[in-house]
N, CA, C and O atoms as a DFTB+ gen file, in Angstrom:
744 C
 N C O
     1  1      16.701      14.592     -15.486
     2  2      15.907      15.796     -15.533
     3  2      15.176      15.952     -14.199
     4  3      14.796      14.843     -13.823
     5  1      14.793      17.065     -13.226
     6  2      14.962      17.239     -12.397
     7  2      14.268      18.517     -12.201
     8  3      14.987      19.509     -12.071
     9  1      12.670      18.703     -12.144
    10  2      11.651      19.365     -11.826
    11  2      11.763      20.168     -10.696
    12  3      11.703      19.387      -9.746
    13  1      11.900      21.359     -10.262
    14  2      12.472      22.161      -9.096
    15  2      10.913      22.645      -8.635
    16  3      10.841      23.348      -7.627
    17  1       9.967      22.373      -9.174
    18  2       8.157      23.008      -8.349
    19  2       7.277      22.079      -8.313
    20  3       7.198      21.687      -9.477
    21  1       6.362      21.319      -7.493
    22  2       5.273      21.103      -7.905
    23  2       4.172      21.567      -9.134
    24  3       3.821      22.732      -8.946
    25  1       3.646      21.058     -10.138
    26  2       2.487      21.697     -10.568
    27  2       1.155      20.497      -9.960
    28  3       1.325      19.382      -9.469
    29  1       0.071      21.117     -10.181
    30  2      -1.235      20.236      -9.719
    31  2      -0.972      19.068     -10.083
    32  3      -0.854      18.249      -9.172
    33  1      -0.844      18.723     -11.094
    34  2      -1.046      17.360     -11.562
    35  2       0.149      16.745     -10.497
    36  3      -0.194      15.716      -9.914
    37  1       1.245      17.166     -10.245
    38  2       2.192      16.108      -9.455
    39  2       1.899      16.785      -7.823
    40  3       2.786      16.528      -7.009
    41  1       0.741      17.604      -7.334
    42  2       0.252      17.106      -5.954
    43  2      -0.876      16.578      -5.801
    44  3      -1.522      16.455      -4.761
    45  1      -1.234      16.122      -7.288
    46  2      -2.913      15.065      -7.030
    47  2      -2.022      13.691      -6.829
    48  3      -2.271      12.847      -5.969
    49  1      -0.815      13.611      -7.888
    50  2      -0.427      12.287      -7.517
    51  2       0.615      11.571      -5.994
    52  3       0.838      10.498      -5.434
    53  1       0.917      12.801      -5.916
    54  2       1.743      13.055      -4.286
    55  2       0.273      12.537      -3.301
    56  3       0.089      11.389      -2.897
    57  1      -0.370      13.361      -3.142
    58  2      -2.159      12.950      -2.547
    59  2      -2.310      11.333      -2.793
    60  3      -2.055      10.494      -1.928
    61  1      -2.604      11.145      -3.642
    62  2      -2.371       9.575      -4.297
    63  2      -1.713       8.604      -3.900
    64  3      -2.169       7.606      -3.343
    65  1      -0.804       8.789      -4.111
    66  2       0.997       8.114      -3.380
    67  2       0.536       7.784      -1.937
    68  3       0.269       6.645      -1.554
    69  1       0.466       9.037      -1.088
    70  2      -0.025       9.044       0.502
    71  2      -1.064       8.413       0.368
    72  3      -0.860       7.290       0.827
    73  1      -1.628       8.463       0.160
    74  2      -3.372       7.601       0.201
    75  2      -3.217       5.891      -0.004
    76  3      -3.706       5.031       0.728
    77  1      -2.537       5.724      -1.001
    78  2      -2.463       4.461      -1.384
    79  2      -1.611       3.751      -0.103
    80  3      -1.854       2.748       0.569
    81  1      -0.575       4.663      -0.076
    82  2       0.404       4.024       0.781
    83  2       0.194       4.186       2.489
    84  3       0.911       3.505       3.222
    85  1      -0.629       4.943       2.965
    86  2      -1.366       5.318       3.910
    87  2      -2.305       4.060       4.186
    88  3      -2.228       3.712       5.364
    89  1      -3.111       3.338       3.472
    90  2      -3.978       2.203       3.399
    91  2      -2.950       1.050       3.716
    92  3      -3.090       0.388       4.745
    93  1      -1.736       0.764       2.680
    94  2      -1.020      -0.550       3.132
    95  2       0.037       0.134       4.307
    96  3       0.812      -0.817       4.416
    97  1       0.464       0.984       5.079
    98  2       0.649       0.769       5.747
    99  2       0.240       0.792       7.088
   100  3       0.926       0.851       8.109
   101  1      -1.312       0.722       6.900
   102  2      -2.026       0.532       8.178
   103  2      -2.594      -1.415       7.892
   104  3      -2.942      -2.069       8.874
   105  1      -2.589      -2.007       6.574
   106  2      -2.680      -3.403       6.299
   107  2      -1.305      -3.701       7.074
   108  3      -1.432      -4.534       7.971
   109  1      -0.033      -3.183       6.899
   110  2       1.464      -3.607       7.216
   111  2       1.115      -4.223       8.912
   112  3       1.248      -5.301       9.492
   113  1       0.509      -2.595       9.331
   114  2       0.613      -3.162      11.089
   115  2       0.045      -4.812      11.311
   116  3       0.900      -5.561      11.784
   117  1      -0.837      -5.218      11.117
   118  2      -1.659      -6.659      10.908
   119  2      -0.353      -7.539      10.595
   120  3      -0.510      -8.630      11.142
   121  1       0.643      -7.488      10.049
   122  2       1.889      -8.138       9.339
   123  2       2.563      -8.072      10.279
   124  3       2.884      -9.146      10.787
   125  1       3.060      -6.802      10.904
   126  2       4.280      -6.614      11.819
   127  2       3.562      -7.788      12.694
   128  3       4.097      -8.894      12.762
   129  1       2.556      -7.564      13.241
   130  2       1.713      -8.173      14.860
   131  2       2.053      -9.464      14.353
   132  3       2.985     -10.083      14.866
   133  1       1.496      -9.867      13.543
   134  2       1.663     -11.343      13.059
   135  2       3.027     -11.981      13.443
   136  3       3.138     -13.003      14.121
   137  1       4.183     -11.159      12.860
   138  2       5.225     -11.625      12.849
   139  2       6.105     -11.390      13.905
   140  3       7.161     -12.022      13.876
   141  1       5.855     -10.414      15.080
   142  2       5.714     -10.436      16.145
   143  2       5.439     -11.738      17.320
   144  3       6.190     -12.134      18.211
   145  1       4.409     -12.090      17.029
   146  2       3.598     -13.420      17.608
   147  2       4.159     -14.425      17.055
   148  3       4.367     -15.469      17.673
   149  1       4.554     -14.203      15.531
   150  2       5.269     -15.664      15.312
   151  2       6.753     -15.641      16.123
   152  3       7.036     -16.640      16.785
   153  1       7.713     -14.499      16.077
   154  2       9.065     -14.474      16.704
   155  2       9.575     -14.338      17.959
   156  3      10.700     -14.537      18.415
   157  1       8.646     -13.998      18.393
   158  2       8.771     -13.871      20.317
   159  2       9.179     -14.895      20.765
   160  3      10.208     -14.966      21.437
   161  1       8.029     -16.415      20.305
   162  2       8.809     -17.054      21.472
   163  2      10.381     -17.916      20.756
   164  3      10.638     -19.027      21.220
   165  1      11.074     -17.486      19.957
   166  2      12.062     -17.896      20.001
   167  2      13.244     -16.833      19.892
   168  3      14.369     -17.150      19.506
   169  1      12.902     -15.609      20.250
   170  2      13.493     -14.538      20.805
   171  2      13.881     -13.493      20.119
   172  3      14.719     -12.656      20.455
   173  1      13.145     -13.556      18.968
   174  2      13.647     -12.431      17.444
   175  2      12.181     -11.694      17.601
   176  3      11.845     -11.017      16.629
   177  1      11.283     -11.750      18.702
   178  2      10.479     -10.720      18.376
   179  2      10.286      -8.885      17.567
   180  3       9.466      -8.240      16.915
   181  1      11.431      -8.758      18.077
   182  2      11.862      -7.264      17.827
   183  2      11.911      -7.445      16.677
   184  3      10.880      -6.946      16.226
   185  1      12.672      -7.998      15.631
   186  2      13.034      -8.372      14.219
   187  2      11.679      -8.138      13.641
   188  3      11.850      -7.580      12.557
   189  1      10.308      -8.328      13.897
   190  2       9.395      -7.762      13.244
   191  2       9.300      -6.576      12.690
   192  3       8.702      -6.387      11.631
   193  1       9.896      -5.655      13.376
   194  2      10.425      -4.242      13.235
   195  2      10.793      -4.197      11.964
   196  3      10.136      -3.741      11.028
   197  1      12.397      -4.922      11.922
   198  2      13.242      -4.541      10.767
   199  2      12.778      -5.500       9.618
   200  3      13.373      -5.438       8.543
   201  1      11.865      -6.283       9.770
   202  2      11.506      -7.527       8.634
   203  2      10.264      -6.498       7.726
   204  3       9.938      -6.788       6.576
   205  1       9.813      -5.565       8.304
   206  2       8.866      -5.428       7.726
   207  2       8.981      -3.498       7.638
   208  3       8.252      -2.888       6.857
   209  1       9.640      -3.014       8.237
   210  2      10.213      -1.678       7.753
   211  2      10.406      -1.228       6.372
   212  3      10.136      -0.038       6.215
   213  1      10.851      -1.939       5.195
   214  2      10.881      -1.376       3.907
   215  2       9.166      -1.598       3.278
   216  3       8.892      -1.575       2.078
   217  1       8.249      -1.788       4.289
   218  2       7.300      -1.785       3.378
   219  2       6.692      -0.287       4.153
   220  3       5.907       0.477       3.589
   221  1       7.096      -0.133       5.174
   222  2       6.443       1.489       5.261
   223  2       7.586       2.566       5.142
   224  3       7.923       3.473       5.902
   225  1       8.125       2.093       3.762
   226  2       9.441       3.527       3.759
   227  2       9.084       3.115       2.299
   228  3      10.212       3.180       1.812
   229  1       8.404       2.797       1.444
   230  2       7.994       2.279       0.225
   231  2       7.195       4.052      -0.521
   232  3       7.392       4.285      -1.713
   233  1       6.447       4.990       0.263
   234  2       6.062       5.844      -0.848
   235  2       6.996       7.267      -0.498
   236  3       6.471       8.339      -0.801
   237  1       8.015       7.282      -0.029
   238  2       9.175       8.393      -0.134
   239  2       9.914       7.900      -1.222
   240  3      10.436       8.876      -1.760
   241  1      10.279       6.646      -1.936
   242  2      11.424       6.307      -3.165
   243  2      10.164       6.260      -4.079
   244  3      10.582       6.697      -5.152
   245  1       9.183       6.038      -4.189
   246  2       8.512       5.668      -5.365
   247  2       7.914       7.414      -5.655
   248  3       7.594       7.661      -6.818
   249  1       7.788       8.504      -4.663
   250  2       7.635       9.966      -5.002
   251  2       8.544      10.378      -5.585
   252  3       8.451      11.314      -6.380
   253  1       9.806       9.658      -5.268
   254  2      10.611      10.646      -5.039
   255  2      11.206      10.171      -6.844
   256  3      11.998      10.842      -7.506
   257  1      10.671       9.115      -7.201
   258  2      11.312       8.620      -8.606
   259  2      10.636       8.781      -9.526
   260  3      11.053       8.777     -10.684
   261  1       9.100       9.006      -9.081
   262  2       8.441       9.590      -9.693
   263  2       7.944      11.173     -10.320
   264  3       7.227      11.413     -11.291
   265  1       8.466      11.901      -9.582
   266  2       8.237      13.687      -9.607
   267  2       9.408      13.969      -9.479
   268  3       9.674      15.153      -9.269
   269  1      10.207      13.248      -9.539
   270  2      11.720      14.078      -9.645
   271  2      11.940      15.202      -9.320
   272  3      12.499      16.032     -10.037
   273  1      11.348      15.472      -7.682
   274  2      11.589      17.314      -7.513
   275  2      11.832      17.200      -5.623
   276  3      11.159      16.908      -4.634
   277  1      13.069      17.589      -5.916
   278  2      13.473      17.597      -4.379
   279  2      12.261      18.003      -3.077
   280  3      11.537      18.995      -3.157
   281  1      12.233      17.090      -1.994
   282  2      11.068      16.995      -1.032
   283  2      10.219      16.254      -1.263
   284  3       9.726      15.788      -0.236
   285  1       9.691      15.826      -2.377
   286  2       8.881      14.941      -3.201
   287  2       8.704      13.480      -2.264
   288  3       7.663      12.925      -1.914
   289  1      10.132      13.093      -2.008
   290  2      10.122      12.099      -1.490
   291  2       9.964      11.851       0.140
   292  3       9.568      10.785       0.613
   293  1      10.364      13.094       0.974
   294  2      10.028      13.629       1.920
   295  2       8.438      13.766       1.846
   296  3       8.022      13.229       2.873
   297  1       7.447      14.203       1.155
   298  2       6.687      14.744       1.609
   299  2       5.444      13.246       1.362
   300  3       4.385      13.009       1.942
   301  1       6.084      12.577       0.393
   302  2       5.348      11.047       0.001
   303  2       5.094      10.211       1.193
   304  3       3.991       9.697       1.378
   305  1       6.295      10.031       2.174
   306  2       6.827       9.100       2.838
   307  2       5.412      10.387       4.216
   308  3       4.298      10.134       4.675
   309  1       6.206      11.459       4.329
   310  2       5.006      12.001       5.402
   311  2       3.190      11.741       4.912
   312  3       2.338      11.637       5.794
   313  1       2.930      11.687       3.853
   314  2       1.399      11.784       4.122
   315  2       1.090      10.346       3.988
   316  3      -0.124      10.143       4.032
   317  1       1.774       9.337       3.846
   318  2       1.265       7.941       3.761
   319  2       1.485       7.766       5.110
   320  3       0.376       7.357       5.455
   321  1       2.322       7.803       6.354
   322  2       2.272       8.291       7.190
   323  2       1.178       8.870       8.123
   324  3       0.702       8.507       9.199
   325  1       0.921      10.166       7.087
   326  2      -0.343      10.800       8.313
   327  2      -1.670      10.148       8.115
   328  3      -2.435      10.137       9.079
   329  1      -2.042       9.602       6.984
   330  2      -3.230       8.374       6.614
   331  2      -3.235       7.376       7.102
   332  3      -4.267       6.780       7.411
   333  1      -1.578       6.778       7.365
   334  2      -1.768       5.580       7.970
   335  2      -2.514       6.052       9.531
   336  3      -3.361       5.296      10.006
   337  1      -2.216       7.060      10.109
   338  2      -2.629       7.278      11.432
   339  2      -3.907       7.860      11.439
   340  3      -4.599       7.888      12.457
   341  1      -4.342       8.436      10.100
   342  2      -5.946       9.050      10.382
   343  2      -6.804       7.871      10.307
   344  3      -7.913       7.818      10.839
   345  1      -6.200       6.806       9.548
   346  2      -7.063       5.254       9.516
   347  2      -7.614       4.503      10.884
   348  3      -8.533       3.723      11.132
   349  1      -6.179       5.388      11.915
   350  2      -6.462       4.333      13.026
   351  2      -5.889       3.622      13.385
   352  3      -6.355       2.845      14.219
   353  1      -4.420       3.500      12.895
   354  2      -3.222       2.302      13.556
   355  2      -3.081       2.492      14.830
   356  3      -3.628       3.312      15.568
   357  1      -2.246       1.612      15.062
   358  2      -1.736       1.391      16.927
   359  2      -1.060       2.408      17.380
   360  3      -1.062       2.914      18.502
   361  1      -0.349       2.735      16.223
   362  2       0.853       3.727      17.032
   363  2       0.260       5.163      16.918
   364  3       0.927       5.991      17.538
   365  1      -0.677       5.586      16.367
   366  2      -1.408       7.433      16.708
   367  2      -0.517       8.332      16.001
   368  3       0.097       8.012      14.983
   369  1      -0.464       9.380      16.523
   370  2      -0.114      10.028      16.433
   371  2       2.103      10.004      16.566
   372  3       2.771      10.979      16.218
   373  1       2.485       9.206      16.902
   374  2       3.916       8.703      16.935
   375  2       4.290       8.458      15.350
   376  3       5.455       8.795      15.140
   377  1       3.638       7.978      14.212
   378  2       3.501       8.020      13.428
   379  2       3.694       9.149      12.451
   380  3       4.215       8.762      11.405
   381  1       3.500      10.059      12.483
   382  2       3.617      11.896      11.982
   383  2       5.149      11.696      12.429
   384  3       5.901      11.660      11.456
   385  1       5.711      11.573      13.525
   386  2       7.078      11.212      13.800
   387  2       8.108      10.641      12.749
   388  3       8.869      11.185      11.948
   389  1       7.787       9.132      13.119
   390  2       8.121       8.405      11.541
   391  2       8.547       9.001      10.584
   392  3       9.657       9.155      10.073
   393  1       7.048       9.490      10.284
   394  2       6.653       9.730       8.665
   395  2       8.043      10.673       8.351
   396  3       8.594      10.637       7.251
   397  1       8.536      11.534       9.493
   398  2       8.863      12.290       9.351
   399  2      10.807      11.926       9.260
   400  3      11.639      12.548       8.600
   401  1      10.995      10.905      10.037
   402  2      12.366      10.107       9.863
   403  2      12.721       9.270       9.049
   404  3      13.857       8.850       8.832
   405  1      11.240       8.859       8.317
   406  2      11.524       8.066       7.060
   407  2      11.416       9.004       5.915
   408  3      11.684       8.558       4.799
   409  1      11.125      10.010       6.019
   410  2      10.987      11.016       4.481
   411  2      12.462      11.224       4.852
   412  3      13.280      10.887       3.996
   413  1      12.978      11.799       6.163
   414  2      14.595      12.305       5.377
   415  2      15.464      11.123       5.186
   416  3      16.343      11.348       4.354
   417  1      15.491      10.146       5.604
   418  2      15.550       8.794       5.278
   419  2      15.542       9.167       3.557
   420  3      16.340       9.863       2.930
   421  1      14.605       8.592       3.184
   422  2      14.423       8.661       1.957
   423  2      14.694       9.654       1.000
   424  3      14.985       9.375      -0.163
   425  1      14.599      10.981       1.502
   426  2      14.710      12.297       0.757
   427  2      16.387      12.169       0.366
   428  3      16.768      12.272      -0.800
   429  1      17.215      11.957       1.381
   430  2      18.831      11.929       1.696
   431  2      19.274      10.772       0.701
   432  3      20.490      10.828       0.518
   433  1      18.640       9.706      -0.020
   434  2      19.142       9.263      -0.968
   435  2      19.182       9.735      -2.327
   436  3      19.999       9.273      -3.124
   437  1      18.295      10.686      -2.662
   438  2      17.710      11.589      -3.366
   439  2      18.558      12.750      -3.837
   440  3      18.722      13.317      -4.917
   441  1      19.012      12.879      -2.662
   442  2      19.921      14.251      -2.061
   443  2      21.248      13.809      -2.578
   444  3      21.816      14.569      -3.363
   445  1      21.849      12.629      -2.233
   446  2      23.404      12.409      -2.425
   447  2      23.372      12.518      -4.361
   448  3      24.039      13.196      -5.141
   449  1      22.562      11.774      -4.516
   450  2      22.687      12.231      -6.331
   451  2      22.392      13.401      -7.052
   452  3      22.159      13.338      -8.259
   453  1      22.376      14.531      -6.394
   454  2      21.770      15.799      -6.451
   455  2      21.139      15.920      -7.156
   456  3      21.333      16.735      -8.058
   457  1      19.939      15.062      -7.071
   458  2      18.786      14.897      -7.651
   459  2      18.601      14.788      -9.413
   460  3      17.632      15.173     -10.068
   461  1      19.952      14.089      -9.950
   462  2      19.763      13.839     -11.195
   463  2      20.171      12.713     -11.527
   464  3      20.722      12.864     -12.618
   465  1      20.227      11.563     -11.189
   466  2      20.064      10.065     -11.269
   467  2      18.351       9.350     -10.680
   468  3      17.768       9.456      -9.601
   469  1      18.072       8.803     -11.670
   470  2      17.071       8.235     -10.956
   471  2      17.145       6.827     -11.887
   472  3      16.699       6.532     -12.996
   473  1      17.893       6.148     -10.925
   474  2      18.139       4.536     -11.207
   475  2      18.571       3.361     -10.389
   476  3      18.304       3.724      -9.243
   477  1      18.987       2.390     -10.331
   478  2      18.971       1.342      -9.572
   479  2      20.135       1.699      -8.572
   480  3      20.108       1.091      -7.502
   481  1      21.248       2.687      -8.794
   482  2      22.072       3.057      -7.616
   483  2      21.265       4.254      -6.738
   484  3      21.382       4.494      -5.536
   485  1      20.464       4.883      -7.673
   486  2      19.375       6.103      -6.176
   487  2      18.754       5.023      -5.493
   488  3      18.390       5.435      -4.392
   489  1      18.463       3.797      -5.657
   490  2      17.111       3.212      -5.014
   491  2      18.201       2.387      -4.080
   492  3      17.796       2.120      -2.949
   493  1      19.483       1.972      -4.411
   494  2      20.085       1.843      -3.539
   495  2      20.616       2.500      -2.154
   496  3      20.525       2.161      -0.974
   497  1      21.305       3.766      -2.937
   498  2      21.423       4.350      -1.737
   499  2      20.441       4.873      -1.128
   500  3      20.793       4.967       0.048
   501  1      19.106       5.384      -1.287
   502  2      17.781       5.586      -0.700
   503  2      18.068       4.100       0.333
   504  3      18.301       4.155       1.541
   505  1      17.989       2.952      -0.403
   506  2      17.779       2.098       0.629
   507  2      18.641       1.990       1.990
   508  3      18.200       1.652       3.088
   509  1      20.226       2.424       1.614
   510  2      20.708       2.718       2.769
   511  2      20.971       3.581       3.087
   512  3      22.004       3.493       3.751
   513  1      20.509       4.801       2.988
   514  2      20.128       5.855       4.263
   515  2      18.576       5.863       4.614
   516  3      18.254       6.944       5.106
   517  1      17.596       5.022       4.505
   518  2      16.303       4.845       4.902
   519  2      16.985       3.612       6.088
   520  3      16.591       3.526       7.251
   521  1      17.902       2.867       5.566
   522  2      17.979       2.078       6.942
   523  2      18.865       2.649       7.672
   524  3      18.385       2.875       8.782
   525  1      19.814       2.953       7.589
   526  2      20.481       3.822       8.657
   527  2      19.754       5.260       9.569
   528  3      20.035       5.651      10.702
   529  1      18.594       5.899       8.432
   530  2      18.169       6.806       9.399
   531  2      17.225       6.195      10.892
   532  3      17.395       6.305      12.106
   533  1      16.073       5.450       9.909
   534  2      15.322       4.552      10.695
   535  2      16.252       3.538      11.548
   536  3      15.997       3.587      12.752
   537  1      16.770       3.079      11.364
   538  2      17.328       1.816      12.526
   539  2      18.342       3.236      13.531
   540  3      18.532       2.987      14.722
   541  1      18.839       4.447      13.032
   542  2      19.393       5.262      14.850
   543  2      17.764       5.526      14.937
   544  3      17.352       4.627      15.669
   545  1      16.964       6.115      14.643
   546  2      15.332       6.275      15.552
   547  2      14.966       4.805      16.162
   548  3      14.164       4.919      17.089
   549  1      15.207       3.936      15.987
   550  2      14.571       3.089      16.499
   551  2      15.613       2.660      17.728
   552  3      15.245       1.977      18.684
   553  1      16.897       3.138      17.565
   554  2      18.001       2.854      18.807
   555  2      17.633       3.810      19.711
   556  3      18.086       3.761      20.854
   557  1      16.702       4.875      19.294
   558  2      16.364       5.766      20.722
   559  2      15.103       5.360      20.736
   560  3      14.781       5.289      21.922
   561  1      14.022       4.987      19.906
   562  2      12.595       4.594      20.375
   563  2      12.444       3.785      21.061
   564  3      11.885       4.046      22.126
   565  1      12.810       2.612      20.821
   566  2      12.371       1.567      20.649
   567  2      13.609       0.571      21.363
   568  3      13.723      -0.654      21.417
   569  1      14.407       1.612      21.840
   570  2      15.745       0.603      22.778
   571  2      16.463      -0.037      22.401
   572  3      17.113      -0.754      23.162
   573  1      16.668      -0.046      20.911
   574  2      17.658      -0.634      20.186
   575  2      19.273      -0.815      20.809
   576  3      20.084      -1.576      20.282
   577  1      19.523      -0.123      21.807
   578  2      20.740       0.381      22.168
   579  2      20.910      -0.680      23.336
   580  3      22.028      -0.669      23.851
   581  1      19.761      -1.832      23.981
   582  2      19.728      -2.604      24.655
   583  2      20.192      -3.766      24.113
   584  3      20.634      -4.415      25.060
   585  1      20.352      -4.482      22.928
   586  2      20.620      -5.330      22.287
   587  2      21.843      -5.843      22.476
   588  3      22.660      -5.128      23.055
   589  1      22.287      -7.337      21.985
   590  2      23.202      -7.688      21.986
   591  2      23.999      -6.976      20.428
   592  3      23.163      -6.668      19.579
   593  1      25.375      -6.734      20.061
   594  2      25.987      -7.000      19.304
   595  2      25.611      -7.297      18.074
   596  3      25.477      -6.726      16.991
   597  1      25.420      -8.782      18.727
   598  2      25.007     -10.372      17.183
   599  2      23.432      -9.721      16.807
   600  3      23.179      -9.422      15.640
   601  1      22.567      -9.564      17.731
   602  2      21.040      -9.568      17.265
   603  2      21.395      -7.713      16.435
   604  3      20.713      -7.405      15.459
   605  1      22.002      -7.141      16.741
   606  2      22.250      -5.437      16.350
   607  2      22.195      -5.770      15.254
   608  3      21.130      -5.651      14.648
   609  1      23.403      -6.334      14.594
   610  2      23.398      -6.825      13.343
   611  2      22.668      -7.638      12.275
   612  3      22.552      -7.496      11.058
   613  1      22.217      -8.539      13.150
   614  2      21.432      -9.792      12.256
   615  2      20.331      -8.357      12.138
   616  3      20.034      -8.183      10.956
   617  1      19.734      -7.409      12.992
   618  2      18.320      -6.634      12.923
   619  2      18.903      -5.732      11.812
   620  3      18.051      -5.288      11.041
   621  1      20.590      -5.255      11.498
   622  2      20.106      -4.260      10.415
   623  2      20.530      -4.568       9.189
   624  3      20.599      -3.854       8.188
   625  1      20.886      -6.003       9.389
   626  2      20.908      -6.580       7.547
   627  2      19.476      -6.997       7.527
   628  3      18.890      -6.461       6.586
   629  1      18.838      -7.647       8.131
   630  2      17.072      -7.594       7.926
   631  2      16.351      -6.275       7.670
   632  3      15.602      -6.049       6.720
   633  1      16.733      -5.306       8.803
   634  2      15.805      -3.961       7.809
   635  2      17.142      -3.825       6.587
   636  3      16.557      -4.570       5.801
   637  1      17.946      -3.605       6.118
   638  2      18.438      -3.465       4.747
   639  2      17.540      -4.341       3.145
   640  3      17.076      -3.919       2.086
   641  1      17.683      -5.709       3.801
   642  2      16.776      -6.309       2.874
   643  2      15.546      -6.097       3.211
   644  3      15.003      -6.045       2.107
   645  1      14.719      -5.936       4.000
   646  2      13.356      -5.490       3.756
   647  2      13.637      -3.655       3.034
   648  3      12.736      -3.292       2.278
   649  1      14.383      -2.992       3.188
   650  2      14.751      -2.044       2.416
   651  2      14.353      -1.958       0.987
   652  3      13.539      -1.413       0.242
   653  1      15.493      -2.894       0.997
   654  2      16.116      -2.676      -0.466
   655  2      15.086      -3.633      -1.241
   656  3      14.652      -3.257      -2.330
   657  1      14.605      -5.125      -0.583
   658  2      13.457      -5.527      -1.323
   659  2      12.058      -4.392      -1.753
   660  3      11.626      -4.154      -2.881
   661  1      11.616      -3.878      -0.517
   662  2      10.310      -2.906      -1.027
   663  2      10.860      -1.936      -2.045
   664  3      10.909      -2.002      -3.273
   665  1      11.429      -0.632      -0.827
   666  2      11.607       0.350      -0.756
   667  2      12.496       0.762      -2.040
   668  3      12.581       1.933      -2.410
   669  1      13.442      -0.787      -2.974
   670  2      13.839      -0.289      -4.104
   671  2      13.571      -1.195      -5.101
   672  3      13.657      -0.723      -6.234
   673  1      13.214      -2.578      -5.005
   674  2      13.301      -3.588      -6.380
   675  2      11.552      -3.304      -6.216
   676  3      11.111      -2.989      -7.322
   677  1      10.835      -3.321      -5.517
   678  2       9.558      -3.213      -5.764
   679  2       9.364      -1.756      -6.319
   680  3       8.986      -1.695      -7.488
   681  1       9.497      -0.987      -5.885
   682  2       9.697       0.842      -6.121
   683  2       9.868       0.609      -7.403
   684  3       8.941       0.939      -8.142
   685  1      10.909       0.075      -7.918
   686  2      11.347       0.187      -9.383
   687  2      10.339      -0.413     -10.331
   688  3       9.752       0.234     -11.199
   689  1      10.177      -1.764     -10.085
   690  2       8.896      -2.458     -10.521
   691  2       7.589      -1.732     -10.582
   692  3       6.971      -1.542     -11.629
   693  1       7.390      -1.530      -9.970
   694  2       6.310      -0.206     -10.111
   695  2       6.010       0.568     -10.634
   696  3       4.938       0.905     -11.137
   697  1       7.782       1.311     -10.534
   698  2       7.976       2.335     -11.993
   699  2       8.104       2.096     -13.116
   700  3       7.701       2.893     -13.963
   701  1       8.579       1.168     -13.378
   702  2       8.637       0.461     -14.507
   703  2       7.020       0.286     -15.426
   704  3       6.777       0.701     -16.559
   705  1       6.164      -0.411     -14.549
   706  2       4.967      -0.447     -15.055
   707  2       3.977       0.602     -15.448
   708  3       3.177       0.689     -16.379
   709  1       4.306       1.411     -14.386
   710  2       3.638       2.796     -14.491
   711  2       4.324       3.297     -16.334
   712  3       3.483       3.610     -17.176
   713  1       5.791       3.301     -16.702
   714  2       6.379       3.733     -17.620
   715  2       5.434       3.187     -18.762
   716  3       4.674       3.744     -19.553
   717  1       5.837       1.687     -18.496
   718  2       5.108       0.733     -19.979
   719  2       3.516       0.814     -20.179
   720  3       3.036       0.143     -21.093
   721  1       2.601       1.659     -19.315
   722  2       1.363       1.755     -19.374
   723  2       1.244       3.099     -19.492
   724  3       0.138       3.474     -19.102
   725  1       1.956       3.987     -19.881
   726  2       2.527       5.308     -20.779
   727  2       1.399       5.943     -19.305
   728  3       0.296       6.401     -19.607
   729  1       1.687       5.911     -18.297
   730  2       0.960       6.547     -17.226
   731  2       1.492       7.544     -16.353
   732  3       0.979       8.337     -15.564
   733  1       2.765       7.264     -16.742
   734  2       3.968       8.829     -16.844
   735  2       5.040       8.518     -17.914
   736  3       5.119       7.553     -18.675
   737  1       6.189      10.054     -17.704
   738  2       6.665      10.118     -18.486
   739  2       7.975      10.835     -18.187
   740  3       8.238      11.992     -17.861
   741  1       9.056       9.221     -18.520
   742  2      10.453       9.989     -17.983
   743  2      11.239       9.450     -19.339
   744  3      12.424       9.730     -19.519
């Protein structure tokens, strides 16, 4: 079933979604740095990137499974996004960017099921077109296109499982709980 409008109640919780997820992913940056500093000196620094990417592509699948209404998940993934940057992270305003490559990221898994599956194969394929959109932005941001081969790869089965760990077995878990605490209703 497959809601084609917003009503209030699902843009207080869209608001919500961003907010919550706006907070951990300005906690995330503190994580990336960390793991950064731990991988540098044995040459996987960059891999911080993709190790920790499914935790800021985490409120475009959980909107988008939640309100079941096309953009939903697009617009989740942008305002956790624009919070994370009104908080004050490192990256500013580059961020609104993101927000904006990880919602169609996320929206485009959404999209291939034409928006009437919402189950462990949407959170899949969400997970891989959130890593395929994000890992080509990061081959033009971030120089991905400098890499060897071997590290190309080892970096996008790491963002896949940081993917598919957040962005869908946690997502689901989530939903799940939200279900059994009758706090929505699918």
């Amino acid at each position: 079933m497959t809601k084609r409008s917003l009503h209030l109640r699902d843009i207080i919780l869209l608001a919500l979604i961003g907010i919550i997820f706006g907070v951990i992913y300005f906690a995330a940056g503190f994580v990336y740095n960390g793991l950064t500093v731990l991988l540098t000196p044995i040459g996987y620094g960059p891999m911080a990137n993709d190790l920790t990417m499914g935790i800021w592509c985490m409120a475009g699948p959980l909107a988008g499974f939640l309100l079941r209404t096309p953009g939903a998940a697009f617009l989740g993934e942008f305002l956790g996004a624009a919070v994370e940057m009104l908080l004050g992270d490192q990256w500013g305003a580059v961020n609104l960017i993101s927000g904006v490559v990880q919602g169609i990221g996320s929206e485009l898994g959404f999209t291939f099921t034409l928006y009437k599956m919402y189950n462990w194969l949407t959170l899949l394929i969400s997970s891989f077109t959130l890593t395929f959109v994000t890992f080509g932005w990061d081959w033009f941001r971030n120089g991905y296109n400098h890499f060897s081969s071997q590290m190309l790869i080892i970096m996008l089965i790491a963002r896949f499982i940081s993917m598919f760990v957040f962005s869908g077995i946690l997502v689901k878990l989530i939903t799940n709980l939200l279900q059994r605490a009758h706090l929505i209703k699918h």
